[in-house]
C-alpha positions in Angstrom: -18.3 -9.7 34.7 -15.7 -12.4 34.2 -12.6 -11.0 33.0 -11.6 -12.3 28.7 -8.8 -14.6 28.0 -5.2 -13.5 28.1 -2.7 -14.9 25.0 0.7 -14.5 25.9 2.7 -16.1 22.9 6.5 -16.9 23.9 4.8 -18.0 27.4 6.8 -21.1 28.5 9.7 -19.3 30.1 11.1 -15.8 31.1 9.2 -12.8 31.0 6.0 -14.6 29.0 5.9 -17.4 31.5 6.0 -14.4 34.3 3.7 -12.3 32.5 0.9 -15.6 31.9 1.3 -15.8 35.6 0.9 -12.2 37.0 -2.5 -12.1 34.4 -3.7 -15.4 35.6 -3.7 -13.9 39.1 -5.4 -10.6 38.0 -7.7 -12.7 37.3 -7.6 -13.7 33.2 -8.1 -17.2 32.1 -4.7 -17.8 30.3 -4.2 -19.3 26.9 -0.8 -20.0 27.0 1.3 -20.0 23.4 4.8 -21.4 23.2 6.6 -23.4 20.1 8.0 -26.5 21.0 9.3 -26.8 24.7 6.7 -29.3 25.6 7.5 -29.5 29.2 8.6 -26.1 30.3 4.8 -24.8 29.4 3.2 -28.1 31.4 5.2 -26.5 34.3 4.0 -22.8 34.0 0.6 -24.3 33.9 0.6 -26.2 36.3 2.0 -23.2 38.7 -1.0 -21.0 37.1 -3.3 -23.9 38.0 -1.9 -24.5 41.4 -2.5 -21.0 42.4 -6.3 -21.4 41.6 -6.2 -19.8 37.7 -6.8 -21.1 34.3 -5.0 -21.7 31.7 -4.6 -23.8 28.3 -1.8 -24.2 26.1 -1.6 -23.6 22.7 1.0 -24.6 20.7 2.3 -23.2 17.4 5.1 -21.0 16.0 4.1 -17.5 16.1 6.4 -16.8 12.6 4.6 -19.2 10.8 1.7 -17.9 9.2 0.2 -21.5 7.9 0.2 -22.4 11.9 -0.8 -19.3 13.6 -3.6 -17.5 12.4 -5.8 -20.4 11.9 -4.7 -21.4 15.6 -6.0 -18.3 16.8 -9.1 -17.7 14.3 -9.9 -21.2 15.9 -9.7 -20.0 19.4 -12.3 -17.0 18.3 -14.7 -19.5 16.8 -14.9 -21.7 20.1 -16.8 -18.3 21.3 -13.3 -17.4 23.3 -13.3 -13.6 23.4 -9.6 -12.7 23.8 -9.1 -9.4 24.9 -5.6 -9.4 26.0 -2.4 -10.0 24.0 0.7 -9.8 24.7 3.2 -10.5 22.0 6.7 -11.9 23.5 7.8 -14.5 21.4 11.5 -13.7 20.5 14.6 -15.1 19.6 18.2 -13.6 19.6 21.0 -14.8 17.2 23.4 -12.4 17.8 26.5 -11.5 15.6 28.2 -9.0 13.9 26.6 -7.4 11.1 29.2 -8.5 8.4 28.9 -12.2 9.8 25.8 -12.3 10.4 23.6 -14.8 8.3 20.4 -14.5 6.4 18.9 -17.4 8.5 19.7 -15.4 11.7 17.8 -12.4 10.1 15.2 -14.0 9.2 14.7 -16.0 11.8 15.0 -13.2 14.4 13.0 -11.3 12.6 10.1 -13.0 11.4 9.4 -14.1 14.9 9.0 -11.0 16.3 7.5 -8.6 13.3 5.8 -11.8 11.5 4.2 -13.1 14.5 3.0 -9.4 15.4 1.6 -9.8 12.4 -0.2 -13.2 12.7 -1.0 -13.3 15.9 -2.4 -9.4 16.2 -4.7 -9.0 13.2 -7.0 -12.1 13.3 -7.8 -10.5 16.9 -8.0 -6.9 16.2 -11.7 -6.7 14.8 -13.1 -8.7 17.3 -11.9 -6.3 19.8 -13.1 -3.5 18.1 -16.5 -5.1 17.8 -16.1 -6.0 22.1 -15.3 -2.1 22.0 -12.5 -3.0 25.0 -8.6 -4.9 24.3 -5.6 -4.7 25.6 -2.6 -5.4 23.2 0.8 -5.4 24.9 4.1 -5.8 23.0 7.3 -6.8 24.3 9.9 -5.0 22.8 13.6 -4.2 23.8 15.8 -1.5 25.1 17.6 -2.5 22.2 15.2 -1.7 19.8 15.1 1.9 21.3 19.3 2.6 21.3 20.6 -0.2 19.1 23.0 -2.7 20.7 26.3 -3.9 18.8 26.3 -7.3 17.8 22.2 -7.3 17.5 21.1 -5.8 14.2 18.8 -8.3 13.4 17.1 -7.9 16.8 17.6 -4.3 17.2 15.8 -4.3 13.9 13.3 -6.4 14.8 12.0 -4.5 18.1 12.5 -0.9 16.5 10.0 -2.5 14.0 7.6 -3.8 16.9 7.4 -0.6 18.0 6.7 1.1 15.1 4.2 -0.9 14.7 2.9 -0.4 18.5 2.4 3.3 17.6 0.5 3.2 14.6 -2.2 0.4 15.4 -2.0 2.5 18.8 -3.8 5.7 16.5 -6.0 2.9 14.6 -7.9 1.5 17.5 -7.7 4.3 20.2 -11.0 4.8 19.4 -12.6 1.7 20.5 -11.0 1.3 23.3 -8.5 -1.0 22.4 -4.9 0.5 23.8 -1.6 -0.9 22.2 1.6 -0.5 23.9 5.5 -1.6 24.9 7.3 -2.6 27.2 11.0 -2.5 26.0 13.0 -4.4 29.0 16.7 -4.0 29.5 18.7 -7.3 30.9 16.8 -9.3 32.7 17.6 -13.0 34.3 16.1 -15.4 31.5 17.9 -17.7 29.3 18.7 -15.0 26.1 21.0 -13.3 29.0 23.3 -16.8 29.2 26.8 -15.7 27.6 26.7 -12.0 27.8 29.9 -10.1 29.9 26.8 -9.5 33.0 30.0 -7.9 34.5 30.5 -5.5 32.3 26.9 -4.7 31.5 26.5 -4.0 35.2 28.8 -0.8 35.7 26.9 0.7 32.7 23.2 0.3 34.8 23.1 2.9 37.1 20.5 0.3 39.1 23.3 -2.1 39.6 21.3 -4.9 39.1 19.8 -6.8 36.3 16.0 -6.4 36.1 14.0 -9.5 37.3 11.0 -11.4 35.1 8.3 -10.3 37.6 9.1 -7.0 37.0 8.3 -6.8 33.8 5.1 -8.8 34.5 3.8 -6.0 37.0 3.5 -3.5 34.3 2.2 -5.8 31.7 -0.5 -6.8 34.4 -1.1 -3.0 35.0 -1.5 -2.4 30.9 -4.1 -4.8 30.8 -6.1 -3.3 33.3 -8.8 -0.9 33.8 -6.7 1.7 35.4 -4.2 1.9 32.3 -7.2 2.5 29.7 -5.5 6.3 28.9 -2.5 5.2 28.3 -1.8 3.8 24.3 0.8 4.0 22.2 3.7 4.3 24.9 7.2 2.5 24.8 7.6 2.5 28.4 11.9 0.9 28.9 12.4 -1.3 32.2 16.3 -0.8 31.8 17.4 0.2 35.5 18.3 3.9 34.1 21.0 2.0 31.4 
């Protein structure tokens, strides 16, 4: 059987462009989400497509409700069945919490809990009616400890994941596992500006993590051989 369509929202760069990639060469026709970098998502699919894999782009902002779920209701009624998601769009505005702005809450987090939100339920049912979905969630080391400077984000994940476990118990039963992947730092564009010096000596890796790496495991939770394991946080943080 031909394996369903992968949606990887957040997918023109970092860990979503990696994670389109490692899913496109398991094997999963890739429908490729991003907002607005036109040419940064031609170039992921043109490196999918070069290596002999499919993919289309789709693009719409995951926070806004108006765009999203009709985008992805229309994808269902083309007869696409979707039976991977993984939900990595994400911004960081970071600040302290006494300067930090409304806009920067909101914005940070209605990406990441709104466009859970949009993007997840419109595919939900069919899934349960398929009896078989993966949902994967990328959500943060930060979100598990907190991070100074990143309430709004810290927020924001610790929400995603909250909402990882509890649509984890909703649909265990048909097959349908939901879980996250909470990465420490790894070498993308959000990490441009942080002390990487500093942040090293507390990893007892030494190293930052690398976009592929996180990709492995959301390849392996989208495959047969993970269908026991649902409702995990599983952190990619080097032992920080």
């Amino acid at each position: 059987m031909s394996k369903p369509h992968a949606l990887v929202t957040g997918g023109s760069r970092g860990i979503g462009a990696a994670i389109a990639k490692a899913l496109a060469a398991a094997g999963h026709p890739i429908l490729l989400n991003y907002r607005s970098n036109d040419d940064a998502a031609e170039a992921v699919k043109a490196e999918i497509e070069g290596a002999g894999g499919s993919v289309r782009l789709c693009k719409f902002d995951v926070a806004d409700r108006e765009q999203a779920t009709p985008a992805v209701e229309a994808l269902l009624e083309e007869g696409l069945t979707i039976g991977v998601l993984v939900n990595n769009a994400g911004v960081a505005i970071d600040d302290s919490f006494p300067q930090m702005t409304w806009d920067a809450w909101e914005k940070v987090t209605r990406t990441t809990l709104d466009g859970f939100f949009n993007v997840t339920r419109p595919l939900v049912m069919p899934m349960c009616r398929k009896r078989w979905g993966r949902i994967i969630n990328i959500a943060s080391v930060s979100g598990v400890n907190g991070n100074r400077g990143q309430v709004n984000y810290s927020a924001a994940k610790a929400g995603l994941i909250g909402a990882t476990k509890a649509l984890a118990i909703e649909v265990a039963k048909r097959k349908i596992t939901v879980n996250a992947i909470a990465p420490g730092l790894v070498e993308t564009e959000m990490i441009e500006g942080a002390p990487i010096d500093l942040i090293m000596k507390q990893i007892p890796a030494r190293r930052i993590g690398k976009p592929e790496e996180v990709a492995s495991l959301a390849a392996w939770l989208a495959s047969d051989g993970a269908a026991y394991v649902t409702g995990q946080v599983i952190v990619m943080s080097g032992g920080l």
